[in-house]
C-alpha positions in Angstrom: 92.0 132.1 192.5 96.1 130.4 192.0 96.6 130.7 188.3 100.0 129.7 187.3 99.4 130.9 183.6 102.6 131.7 182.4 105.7 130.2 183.6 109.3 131.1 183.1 112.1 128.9 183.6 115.8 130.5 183.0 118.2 127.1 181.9 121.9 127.7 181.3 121.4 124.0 179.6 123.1 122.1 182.6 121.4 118.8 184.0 120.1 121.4 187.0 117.7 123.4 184.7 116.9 120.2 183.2 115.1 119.0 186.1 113.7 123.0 186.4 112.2 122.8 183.3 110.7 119.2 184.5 109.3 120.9 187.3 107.2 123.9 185.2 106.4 121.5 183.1 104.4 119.2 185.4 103.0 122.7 187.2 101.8 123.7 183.7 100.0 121.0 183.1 98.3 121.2 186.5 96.7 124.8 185.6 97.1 124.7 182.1 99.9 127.0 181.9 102.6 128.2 179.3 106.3 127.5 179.9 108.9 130.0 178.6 112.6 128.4 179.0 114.6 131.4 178.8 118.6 131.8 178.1 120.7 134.7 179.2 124.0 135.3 176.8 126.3 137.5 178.9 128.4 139.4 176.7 131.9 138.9 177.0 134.5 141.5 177.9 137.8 142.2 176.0 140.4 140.4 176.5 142.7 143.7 176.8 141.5 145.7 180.0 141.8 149.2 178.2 139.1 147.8 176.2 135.8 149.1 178.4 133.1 147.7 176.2 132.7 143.8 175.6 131.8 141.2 172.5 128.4 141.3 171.9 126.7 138.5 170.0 125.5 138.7 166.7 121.6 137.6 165.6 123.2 134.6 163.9 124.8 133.6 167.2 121.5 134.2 169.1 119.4 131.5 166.4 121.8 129.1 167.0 121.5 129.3 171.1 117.3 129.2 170.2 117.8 126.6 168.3 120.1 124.4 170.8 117.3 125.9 173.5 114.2 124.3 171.5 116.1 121.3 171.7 117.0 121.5 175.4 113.7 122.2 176.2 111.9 119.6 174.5 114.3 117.0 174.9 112.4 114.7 177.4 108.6 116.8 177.3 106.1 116.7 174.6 104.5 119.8 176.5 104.5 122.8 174.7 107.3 124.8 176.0 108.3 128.5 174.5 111.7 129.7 174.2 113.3 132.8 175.0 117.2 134.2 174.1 118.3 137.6 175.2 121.6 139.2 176.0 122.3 140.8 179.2 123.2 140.1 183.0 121.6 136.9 184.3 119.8 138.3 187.6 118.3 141.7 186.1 117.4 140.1 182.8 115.3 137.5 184.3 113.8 139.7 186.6 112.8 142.6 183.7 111.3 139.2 181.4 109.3 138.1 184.3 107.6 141.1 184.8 107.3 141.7 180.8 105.5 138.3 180.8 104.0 139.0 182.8 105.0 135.6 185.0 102.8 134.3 187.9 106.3 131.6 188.6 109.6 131.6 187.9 111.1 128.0 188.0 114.6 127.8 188.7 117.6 125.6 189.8 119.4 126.1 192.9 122.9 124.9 191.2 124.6 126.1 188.1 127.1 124.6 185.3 129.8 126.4 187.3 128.6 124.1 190.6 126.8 125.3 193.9 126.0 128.8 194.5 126.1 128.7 198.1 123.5 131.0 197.9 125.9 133.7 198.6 125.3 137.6 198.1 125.9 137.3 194.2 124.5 134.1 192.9 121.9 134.6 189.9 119.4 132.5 192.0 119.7 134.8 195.3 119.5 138.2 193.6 116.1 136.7 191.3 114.6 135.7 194.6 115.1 139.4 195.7 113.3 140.9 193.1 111.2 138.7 191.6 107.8 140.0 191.2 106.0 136.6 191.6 106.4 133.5 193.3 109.6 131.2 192.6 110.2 127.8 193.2 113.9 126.8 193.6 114.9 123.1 192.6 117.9 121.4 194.1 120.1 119.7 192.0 118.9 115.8 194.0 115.5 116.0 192.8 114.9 113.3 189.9 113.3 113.8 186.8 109.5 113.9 187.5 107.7 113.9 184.6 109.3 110.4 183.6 108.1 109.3 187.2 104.1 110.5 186.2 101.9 113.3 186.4 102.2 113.3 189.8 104.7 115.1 191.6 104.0 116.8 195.0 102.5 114.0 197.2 103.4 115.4 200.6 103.7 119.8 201.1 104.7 121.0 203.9 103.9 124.7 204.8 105.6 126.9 206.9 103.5 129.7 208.6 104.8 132.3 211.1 100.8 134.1 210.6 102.4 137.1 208.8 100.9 138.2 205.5 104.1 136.2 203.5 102.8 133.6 205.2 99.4 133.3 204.9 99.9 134.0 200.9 102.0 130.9 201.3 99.6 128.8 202.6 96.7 129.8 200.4 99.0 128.6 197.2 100.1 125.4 199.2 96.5 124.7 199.6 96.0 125.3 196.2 98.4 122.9 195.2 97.5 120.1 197.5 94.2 120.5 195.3 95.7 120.2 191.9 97.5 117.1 192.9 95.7 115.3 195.7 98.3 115.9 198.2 98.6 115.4 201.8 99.3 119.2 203.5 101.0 119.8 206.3 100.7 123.0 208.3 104.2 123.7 210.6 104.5 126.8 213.0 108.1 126.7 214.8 108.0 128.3 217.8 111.2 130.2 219.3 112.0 129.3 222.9 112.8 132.5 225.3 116.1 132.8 225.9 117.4 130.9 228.8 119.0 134.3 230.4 115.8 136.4 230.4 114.5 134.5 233.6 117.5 133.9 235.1 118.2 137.7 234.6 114.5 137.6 236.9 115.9 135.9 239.4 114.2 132.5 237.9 116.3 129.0 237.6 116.1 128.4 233.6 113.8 128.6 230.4 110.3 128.9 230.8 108.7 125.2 229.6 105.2 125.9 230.5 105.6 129.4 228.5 106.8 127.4 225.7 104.0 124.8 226.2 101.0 127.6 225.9 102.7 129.0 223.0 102.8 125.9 221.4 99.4 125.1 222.4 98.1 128.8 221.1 100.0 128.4 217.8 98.4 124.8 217.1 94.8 126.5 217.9 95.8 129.5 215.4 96.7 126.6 212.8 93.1 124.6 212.8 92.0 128.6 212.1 93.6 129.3 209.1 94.0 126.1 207.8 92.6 125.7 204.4 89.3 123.6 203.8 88.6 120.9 200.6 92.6 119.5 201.1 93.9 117.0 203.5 95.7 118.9 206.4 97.7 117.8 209.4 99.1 120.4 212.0 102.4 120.5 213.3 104.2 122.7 215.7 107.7 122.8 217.1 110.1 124.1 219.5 113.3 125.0 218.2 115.3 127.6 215.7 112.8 127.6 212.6 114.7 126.7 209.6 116.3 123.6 211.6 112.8 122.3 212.8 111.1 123.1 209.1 114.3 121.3 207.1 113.9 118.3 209.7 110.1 118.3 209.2 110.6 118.3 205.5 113.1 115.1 205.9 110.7 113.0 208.5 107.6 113.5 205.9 110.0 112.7 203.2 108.0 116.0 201.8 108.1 116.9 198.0 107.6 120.1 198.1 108.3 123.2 200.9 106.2 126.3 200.8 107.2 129.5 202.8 106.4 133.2 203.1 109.6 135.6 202.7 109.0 139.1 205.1 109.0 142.3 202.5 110.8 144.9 203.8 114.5 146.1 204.1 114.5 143.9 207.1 114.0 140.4 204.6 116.9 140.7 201.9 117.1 137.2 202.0 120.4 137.6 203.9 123.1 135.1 205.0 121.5 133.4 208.1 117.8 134.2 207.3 115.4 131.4 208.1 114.1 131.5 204.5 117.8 131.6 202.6 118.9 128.4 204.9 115.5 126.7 203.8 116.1 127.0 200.0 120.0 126.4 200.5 119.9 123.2 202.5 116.3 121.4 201.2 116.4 118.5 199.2 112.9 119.5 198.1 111.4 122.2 195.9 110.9 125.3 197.5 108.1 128.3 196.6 108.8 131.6 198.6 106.6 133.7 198.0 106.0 137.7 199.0 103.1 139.4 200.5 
């Protein structure tokens, strides 16, 4: 059974986190969940580069960043929200407080006060999404406040499956939240088209459509297989490079949230040019990647 019973959202108190904290918030309620909103202080080095060791803060300096994060927090929820202030490095200390939770979500934005991340080898997003030990959802900075809009938030999910283990986990907790809300689930398989020069290498005049018509006709059979029962499912299947054909899915179904499997594995780092880091970099949607 999906329990999202405790949920921690890391806010650096910019209007992004705002609409992260939004987001576990209306999740919460959903499952009857706790929300932790958590601050990271970073100290801050010396001035004077022979110093090596940096300005830590003190406990009174700590109260007052709790006390501006109670505020933060509750500022536009009457939800019960915890609140959490440590010192350390963003990425690792969010990371070490999720498992300590333990968490069963992080919640966090895509954007920080210091502007896009890019998603870059380095942003404090990117790294959590590598070693996260639950499921996160990502929120781009275009969402609007939801809980103002209604208890309602994700009215359309889509669900992209490649039939791996990530994958299917991805769809069980898509399913799970089409449940919770009453959405309508979609179901999308891309698949890949040979490469034009493997039968030309054959001695054959171009790509393979009828190749690419079985597979599409196989992977739309696999879908009615797995799909989940109790929700309301439509398939889909494309042709094309995945993250292009999931993002323009996710854009014709005007979709509210995106739900995808992320490979374990040295080979899934969540690397520049993976299909899963262009899905969370250029959505204009939620997204929950979660591992095997």
């Amino acid at each position: 059974m999906i329990a999202f019973r405790q949920i921690l959202c890391p806010v650096d108190f910019s209007e992004f986190s705002r609409h992260a904290i939004d987001h576990a918030v209306a999740i919460a309620q959903w499952y009857g969940g706790t929300v932790t909103a958590m601050h990271v202080m970073h100290p801050i080095p010396y001035a004077d580069p022979l110093m090596s060791s940096a300005i830590v803060f003190t406990p009174e300096d700590l109260e007052r960043t709790k006390v501006d994060l109670e505020e933060f927090a509750h500022q536009e929820s009457s939800h019960p929200i915890n609140t959490l202030v440590v010192q350390g490095t963003a990425a690792p200390t969010i990371v070490h407080e999720a498992a300590t939770l333990p968490a069963d979500l992080i919640v966090m934005g895509t954007h920080g006060r210091s502007g896009f991340e890019h998603f870059m080898l380095g942003s404090v997003t990117e790294r959590v999404l590598r070693k996260a030990p639950c499921p996160v959802l990502t929120v781009p900075h275009r969402m609007p406040d939801v809980v103002s809009a209604g208890p309602v938030m994700f009215r359309r999910i889509l669900c992209a499956v490649d039939f791996s283990p990530s994958s299917m986990k991805a769809l069980t907790y898509a399913a799970s939240l089409a449940k919770e809300t009453g959405a309508q689930l979609t179901v999308m398989h891309v698949v890949e088209p040979a490469p034009v020069y493997e039968p030309v290498m054959a001695g054959g005049g171009g790509g393979d459509v009828g190749a690419d018509e079985s597979a599409r006709q196989a992977s739309l059979a696999r879908i009615r297989e797995v799909a989940p029962r109790g929700v309301l499912v439509s398939e889909a299947v494309a042709t094309g490079k995945p993250y292009r054909e999931i993002l323009k899915r996710a854009h014709e179904e005007k979709s509210d949230l995106l739900v995808i499997g992320v490979h374990g594995g040295v080979a899934d780092r969540l690397h520049f040019g993976s299909t899963t880091n262009h899905v969370i970099r250029e959505a204009t949607c939620p997204v929950l990647s979660l591992r095997a």
